[in-house]
DSSP file (Angstrom, degrees, kcal/mol; ACC not computed):
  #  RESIDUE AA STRUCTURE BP1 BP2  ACC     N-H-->O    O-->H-N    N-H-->O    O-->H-N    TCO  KAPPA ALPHA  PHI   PSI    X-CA   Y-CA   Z-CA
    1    1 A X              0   0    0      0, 0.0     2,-0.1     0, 0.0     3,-0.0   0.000 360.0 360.0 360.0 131.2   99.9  104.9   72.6
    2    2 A X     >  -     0   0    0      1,-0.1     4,-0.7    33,-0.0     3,-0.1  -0.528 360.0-117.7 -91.9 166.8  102.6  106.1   70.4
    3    3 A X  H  > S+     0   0    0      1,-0.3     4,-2.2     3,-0.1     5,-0.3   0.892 119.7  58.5 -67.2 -30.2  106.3  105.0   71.2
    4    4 A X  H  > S+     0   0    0      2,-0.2     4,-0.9     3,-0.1     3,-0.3   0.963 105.6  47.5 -69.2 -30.1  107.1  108.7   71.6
    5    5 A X  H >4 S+     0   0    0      1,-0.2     3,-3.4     2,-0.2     5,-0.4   0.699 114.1  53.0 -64.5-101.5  104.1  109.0   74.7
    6    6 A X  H 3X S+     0   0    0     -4,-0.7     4,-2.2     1,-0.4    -1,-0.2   0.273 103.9  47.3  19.5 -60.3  105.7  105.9   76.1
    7    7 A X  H 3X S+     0   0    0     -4,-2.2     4,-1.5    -3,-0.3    -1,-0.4   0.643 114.4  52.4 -94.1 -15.1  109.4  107.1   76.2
    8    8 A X  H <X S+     0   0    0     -3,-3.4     4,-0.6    -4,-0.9    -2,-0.2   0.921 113.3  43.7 -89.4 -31.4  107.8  110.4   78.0
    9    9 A X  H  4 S+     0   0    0     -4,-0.3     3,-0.3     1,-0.2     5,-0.2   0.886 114.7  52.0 -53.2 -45.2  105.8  108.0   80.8
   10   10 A X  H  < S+     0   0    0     -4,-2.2    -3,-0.2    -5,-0.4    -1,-0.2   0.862 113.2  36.4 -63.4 -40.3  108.6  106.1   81.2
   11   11 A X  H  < S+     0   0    0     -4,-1.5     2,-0.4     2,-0.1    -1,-0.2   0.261  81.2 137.6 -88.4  -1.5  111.3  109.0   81.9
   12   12 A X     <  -     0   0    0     -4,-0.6     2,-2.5    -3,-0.3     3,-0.2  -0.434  52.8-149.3 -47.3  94.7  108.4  110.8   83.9
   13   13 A X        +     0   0    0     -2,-0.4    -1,-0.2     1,-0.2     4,-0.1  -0.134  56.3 136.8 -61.5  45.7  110.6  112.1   87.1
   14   14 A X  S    S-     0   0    0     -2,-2.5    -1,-0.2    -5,-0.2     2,-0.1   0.428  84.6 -95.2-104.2   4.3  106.9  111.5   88.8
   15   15 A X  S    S+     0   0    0     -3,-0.2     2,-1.6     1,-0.1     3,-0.3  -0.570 100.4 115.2 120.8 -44.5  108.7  109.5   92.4
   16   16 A X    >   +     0   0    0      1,-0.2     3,-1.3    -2,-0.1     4,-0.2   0.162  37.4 167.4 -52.4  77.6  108.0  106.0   90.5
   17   17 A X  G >>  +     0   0    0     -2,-1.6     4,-1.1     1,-0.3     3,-0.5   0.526  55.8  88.4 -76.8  14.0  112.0  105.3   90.3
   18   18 A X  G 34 S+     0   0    0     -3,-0.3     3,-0.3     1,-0.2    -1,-0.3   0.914  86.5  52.7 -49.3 -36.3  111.0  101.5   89.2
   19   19 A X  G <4 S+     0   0    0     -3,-1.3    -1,-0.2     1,-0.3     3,-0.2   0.304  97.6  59.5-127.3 -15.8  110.9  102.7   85.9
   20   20 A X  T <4 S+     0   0    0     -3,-0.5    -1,-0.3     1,-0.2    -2,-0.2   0.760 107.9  46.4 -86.8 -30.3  114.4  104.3   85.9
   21   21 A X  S  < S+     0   0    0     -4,-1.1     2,-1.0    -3,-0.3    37,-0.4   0.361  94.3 119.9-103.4  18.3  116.3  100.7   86.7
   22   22 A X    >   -     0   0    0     -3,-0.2     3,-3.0     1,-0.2     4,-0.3  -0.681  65.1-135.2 -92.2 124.1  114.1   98.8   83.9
   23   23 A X  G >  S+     0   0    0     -2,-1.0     3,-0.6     1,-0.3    -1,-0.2   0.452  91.8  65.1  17.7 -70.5  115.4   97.3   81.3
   24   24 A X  G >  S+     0   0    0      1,-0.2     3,-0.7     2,-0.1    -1,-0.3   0.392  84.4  75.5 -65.9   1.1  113.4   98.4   78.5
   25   25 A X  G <  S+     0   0    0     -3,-3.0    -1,-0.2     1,-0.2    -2,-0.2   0.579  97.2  52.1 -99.2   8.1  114.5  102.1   78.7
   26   26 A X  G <  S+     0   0    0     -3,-0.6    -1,-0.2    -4,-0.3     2,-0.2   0.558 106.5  67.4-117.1  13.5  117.8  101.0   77.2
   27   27 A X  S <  S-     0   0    0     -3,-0.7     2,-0.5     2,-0.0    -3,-0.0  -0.519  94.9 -92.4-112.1-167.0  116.1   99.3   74.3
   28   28 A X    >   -     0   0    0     -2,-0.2     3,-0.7     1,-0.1    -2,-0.1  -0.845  35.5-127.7-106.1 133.3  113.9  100.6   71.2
   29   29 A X  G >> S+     0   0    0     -2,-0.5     3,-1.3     1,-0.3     4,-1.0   0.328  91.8  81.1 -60.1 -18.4  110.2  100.7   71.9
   30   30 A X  G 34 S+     0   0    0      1,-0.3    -1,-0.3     2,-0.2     3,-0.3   0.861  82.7  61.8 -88.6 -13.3  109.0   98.9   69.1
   31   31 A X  G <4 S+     0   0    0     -3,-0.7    19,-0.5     1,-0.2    -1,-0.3   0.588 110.2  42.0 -56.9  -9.8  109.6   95.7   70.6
   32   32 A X  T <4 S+     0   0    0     -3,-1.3    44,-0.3     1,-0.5     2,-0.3   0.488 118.6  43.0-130.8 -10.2  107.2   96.5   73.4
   33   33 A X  S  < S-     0   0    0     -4,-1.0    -1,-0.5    -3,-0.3   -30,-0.1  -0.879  82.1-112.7-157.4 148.4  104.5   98.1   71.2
   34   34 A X        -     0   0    0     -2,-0.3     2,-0.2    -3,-0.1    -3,-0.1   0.128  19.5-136.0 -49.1 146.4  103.1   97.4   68.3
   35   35 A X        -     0   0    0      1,-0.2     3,-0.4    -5,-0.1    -1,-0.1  -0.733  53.2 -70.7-102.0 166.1  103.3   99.5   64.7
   36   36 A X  S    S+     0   0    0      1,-0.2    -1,-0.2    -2,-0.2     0, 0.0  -0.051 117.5   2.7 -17.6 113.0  100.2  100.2   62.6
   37   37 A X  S    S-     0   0    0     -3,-0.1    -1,-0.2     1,-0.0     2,-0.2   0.958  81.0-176.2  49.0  51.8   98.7   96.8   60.8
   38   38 A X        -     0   0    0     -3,-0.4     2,-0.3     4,-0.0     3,-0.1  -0.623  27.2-125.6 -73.9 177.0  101.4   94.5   62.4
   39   39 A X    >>  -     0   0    0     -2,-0.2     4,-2.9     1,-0.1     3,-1.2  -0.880  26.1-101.6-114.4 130.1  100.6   91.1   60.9
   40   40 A X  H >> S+     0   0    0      1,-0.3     3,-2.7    -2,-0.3     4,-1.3   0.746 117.6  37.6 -12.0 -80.4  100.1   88.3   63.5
   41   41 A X  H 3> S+     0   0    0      1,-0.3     4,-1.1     2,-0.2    -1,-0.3   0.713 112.2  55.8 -70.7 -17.1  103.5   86.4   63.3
   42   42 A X  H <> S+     0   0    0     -3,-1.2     4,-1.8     2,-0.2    -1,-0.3   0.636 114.0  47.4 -60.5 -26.7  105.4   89.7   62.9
   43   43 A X  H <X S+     0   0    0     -4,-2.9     4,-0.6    -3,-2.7    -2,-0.2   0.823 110.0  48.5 -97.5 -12.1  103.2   90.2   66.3
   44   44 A X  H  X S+     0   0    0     -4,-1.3     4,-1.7    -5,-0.4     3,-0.4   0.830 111.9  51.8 -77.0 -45.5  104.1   86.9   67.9
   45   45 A X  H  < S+     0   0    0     -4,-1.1    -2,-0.2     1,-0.2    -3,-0.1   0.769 112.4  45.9 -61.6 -51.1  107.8   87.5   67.1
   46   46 A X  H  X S+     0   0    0     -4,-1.8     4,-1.9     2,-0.2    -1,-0.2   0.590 100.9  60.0 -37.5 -49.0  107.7   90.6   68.6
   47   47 A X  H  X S+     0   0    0     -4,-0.6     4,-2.9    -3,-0.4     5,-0.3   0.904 113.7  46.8 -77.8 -64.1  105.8   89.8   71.9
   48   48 A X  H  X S+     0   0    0     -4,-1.7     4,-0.6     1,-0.2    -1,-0.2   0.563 105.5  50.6 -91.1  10.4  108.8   87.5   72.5
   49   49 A X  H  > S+     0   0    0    -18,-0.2     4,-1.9     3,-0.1    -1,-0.2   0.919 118.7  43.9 -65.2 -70.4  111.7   89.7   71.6
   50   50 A X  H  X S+     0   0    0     -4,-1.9     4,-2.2   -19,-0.5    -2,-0.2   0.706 115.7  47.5 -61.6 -37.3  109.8   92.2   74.2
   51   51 A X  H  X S+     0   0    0     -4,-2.9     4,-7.4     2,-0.2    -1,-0.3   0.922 110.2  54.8 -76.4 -35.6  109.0   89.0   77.2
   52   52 A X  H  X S+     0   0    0     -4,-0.6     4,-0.7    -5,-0.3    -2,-0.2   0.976 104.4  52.3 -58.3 -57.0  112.5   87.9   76.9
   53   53 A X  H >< S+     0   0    0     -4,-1.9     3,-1.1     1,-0.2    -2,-0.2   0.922 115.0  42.6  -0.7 -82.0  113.6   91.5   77.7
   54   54 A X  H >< S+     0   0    0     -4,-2.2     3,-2.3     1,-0.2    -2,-0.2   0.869  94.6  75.7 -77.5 -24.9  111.6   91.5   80.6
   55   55 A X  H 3< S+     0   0    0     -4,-7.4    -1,-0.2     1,-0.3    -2,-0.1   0.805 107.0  35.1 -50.8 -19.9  112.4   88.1   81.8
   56   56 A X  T << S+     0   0    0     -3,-1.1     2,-0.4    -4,-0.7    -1,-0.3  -0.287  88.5 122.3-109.8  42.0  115.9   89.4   83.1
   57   57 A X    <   -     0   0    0     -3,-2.3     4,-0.3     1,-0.1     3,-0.3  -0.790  59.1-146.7 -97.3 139.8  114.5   92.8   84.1
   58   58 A X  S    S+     0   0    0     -2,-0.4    -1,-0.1   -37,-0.4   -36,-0.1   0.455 105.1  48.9 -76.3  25.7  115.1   93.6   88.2
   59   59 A X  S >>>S+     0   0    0     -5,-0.2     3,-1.9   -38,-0.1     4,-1.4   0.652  76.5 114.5-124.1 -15.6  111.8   95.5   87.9
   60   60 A X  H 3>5S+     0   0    0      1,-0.3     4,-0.6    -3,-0.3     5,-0.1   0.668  83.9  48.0 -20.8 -40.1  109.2   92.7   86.0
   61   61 A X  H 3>5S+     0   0    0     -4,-0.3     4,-1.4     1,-0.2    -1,-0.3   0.910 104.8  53.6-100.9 -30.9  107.2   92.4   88.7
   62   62 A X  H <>5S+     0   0    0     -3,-1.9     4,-1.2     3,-0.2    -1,-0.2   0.681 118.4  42.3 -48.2 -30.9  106.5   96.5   89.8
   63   63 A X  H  X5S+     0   0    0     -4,-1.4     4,-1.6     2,-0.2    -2,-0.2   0.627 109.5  55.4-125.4   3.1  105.4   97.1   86.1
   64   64 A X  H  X<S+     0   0    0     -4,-0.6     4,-1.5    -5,-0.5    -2,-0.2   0.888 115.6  39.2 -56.9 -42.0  103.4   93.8   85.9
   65   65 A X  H >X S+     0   0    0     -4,-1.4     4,-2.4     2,-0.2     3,-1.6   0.944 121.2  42.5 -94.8 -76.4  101.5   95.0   88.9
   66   66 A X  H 3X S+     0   0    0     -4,-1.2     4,-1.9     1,-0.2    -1,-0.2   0.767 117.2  55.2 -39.6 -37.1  101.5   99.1   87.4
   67   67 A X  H 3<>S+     0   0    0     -4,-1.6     5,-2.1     1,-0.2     4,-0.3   0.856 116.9  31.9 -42.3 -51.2  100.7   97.1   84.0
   68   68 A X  H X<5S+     0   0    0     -3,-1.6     3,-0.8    -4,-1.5    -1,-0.2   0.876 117.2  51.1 -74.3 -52.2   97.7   95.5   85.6
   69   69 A X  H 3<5S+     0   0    0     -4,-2.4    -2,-0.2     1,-0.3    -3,-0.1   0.870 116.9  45.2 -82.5 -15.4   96.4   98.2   88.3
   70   70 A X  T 3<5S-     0   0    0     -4,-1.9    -1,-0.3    -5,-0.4    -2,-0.2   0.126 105.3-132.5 -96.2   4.3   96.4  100.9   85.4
   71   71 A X  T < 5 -     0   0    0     -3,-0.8     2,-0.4    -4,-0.3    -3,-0.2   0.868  31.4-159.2  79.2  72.2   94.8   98.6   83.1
   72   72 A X      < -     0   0    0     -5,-2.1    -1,-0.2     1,-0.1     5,-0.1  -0.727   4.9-157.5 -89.5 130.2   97.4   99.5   80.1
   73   73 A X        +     0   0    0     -2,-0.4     2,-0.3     1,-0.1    -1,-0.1   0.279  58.1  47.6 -48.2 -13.8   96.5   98.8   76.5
   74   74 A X  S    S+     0   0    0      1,-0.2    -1,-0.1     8,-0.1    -2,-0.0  -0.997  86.1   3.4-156.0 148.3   98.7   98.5   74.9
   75   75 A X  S    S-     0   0    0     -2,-0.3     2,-0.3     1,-0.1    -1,-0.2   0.644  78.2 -58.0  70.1 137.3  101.8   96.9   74.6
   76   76 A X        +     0   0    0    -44,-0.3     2,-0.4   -45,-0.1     5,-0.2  -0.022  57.9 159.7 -63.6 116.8  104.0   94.4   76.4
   77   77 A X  B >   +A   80   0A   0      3,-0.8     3,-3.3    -2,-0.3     2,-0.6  -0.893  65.4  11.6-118.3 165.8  104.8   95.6   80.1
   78   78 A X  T 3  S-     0   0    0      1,-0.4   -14,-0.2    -2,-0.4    -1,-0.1   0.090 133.1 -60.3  65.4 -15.3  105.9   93.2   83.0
   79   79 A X  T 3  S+     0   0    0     -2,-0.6    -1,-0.4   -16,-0.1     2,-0.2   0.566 114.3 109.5 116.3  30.7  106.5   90.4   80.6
   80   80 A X  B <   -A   77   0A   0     -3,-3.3    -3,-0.8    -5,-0.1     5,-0.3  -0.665  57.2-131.7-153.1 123.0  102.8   90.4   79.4
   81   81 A X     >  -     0   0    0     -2,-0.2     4,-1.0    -5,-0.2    -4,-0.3   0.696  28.2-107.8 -18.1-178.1  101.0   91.2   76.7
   82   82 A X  H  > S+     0   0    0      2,-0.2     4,-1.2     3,-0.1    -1,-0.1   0.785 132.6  38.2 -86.7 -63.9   97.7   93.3   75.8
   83   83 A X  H >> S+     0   0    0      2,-0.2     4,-3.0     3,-0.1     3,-0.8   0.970 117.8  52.5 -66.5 -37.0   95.8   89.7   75.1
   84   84 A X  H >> S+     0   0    0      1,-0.2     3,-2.0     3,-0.2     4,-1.1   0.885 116.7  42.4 -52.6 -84.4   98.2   88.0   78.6
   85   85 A X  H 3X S+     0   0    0     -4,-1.0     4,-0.6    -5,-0.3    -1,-0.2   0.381 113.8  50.9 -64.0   1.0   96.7   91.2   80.9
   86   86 A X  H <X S+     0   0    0     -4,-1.2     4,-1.4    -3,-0.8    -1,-0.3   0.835 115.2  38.8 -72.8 -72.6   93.2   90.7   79.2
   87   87 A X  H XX S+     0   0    0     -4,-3.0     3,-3.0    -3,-2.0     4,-2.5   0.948 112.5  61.6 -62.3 -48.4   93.0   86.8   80.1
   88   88 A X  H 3X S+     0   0    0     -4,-1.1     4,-4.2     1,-0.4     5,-0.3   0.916 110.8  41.9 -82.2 -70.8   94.8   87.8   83.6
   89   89 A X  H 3X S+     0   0    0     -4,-0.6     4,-0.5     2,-0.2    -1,-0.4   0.616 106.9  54.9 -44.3 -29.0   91.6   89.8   84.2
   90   90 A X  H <X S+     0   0    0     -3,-3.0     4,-1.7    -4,-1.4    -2,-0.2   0.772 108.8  53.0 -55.6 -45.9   89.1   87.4   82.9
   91   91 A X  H  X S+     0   0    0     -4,-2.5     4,-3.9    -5,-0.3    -2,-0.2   0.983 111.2  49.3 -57.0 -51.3   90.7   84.9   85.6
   92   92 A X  H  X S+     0   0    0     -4,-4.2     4,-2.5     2,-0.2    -1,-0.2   0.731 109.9  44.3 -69.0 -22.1   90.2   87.4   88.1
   93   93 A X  H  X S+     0   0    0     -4,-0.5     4,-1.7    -5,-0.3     5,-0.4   0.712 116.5  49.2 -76.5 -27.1   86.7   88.3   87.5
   94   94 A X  H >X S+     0   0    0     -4,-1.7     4,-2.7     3,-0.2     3,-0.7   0.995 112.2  48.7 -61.0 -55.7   85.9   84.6   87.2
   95   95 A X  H 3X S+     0   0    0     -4,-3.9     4,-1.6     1,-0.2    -1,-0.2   0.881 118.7  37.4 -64.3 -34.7   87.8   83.9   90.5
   96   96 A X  H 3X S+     0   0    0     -4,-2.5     4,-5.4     2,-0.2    -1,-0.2   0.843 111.8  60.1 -73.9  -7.3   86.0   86.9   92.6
   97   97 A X  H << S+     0   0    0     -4,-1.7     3,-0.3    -3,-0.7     5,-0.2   0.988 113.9  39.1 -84.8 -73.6   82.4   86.1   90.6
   98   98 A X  H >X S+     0   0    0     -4,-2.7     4,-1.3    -5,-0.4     3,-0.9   0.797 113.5  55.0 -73.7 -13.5   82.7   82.3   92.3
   99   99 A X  H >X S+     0   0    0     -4,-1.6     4,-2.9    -5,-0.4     3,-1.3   0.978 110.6  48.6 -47.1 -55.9   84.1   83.8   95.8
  100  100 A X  H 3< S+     0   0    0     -4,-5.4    -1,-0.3     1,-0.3    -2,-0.2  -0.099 113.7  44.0 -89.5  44.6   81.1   85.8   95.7
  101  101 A X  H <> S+     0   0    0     -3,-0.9     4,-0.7    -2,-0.8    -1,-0.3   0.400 116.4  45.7-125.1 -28.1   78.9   82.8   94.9
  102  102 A X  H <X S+     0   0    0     -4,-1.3     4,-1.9    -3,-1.3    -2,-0.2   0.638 112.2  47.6 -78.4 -40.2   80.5   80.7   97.3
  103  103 A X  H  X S+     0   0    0     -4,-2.9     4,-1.3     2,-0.2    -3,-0.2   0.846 108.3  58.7 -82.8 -23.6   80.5   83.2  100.2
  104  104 A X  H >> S+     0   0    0     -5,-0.2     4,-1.8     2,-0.2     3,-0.6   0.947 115.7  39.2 -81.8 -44.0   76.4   84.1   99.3
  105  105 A X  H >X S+     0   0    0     -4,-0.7     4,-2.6     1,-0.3     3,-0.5   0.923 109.5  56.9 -68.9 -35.4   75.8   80.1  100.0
  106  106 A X  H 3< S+     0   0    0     -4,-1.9    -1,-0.3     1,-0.3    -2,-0.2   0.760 114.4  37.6 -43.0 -54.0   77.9   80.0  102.6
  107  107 A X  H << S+     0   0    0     -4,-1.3    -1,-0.3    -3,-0.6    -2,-0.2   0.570 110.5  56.4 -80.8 -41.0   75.9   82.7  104.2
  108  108 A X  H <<        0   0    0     -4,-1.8    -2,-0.2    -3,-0.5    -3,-0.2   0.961 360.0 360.0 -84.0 -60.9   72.4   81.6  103.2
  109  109 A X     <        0   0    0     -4,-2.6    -2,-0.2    -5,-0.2    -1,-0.1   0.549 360.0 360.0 -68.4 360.0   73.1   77.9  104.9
C-alpha cells in the first residue's frame, strides 16, 4: 500500500470517525509504512518512531482491532507491526486449535 492510498483510507468520510481523532493523520506516513528495500535496522527504527506515536494515541485500540479484523499488511497500525499482527494471529489460531481440542475430549468423555 502506497503512502498516498493510505492518506486516502485514512481521510475516507466513510462514518469510521476513529480515524479523524488519530494521531497519525498529523504525522508523515513513512513512519508507519515502509519504503522500497528498507534495510532491517532502518526498519526497527522506524517501527518504533511509528509505536511510540501510537502509544499516546486516544484511538490505539479502534485501529488495533480495524488493524486486526481487516487483516492489514502492511504497516504499523494500533501500535503493531506487520510481523506483531502476524504472531497476534498465530496465538489466536493456536489458542482456538487447542479450545477445539479440548472441547472434542471434553465431549467424547
Amino acid at each position: 500500500m502506497s503512502l498516498q492510498n493510505f492518506t486516502a483510507v485514512v481521510a475516507q468520510p466513510d462514518g469510521v470517525d476513529w480515524r479523524l481523532r488519530a494521531r497519525c493523520r498529523s504525522e508523515g506516513m513513512d513512519v508507519f509504512f515502509p519504503p522500497d528495500g528498507e534495510s532491517k535496522p532502518r526498519r526497527i527504527e522506524r517501527e518504533r518512531a511509528a509505536k511510540d506515536i501510537c502509544a499516546t494515541c486516544p484511538v490505539i485500540d479502534l485501529c488495533r482491532d480495524h488493524a486486526l479484523a481487516s487483516k492489514e499488511s502492511h504497516g504499523v497500525w494500533g501500535g503493531m507491526s506487520e510481523s506483531d499482527r502476524r504472531k497476534s494471529a498465530s496465538i489466536g489460531r493456536e489458542i482456538r486449535r487447542r479450545s477445539l481440542q479440548l472441547l472434542q475430549r471434553y465431549q467424547q468423555d
